[in-house]
C-alpha positions as CSV (number, residue, x, y, z in Angstrom):
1,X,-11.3,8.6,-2.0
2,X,-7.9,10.7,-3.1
3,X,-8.2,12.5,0.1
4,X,-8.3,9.6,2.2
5,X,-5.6,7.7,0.6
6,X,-3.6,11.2,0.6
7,X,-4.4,11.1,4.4
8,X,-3.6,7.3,5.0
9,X,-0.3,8.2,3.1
10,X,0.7,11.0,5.7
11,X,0.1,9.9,8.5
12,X,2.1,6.3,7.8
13,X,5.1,8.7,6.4
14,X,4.6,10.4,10.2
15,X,5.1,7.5,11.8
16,X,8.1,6.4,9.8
17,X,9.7,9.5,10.0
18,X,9.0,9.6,13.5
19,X,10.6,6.7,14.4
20,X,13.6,7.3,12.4
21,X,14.4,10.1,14.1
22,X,14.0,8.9,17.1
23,X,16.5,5.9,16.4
24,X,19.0,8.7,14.8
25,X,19.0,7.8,11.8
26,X,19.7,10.1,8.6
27,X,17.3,9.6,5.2
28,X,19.5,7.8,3.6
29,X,21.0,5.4,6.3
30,X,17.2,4.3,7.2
31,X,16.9,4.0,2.7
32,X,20.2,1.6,2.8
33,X,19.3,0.0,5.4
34,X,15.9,-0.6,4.3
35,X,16.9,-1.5,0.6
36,X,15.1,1.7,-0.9
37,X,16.4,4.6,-3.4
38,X,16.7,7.8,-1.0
39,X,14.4,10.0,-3.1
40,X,11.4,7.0,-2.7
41,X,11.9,6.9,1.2
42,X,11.8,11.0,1.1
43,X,8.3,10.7,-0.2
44,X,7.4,8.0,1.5
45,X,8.2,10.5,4.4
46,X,6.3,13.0,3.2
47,X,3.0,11.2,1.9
48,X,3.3,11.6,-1.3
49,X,3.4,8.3,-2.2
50,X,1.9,4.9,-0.5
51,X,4.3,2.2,0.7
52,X,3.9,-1.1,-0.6
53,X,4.0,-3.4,2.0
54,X,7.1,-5.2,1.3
55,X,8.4,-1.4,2.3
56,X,6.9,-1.5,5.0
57,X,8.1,-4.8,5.8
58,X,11.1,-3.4,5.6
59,X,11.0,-0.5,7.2
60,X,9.7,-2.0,10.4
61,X,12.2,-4.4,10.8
62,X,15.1,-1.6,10.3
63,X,13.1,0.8,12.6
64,X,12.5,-2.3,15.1
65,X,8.8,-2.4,15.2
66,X,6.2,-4.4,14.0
67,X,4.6,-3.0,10.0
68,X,1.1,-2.7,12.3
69,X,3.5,-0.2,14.2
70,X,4.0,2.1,11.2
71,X,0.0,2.0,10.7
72,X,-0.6,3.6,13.7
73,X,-3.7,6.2,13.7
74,X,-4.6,4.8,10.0
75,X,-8.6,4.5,10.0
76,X,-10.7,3.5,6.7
77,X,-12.8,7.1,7.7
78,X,-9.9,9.2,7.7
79,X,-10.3,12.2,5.4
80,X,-8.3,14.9,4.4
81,X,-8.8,17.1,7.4
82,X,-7.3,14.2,9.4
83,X,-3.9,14.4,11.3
């Protein structure tokens, strides 16, 4: 269960970080912008912790996607070998 939730954690801070660089966006313009301290958007980032989905929420509507956009790849079977 840690693994997969460790797993599911990654691969959403992927797809954040992803799109925030493709946007051109620094850390901590996306973490204003999205009403989150810096440090909790840097981990976040690197999956070490899970998003709530208010975060989400609004991270998707700074990065100009949908929060099902940020879920992308995310499967209940994931493990920690996924990625």
């Amino acid at each position: 269960m840690q693994s997969e939730t460790n797993a599911i954690a990654g691969r959403i801070g992927e797809n954040i970080r992803g799109r925030r660089e493709r946007l051109l966006y620094q850390l901590d313009e996306l973490a204003r912008r999205a009403e989150l301290q810096e440090h909790t958007l840097w981990r976040i980032e690197r999956g070490t912790i899970m998003p709530s989905v208010l975060n989400l929420v609004h991270l998707a509507d700074v990065l100009e996607c949908r929060p099902g956009d940020l879920l992308n790849g995310v499967s209940a079977t994931m493990d920690g070998d996924a990625g």
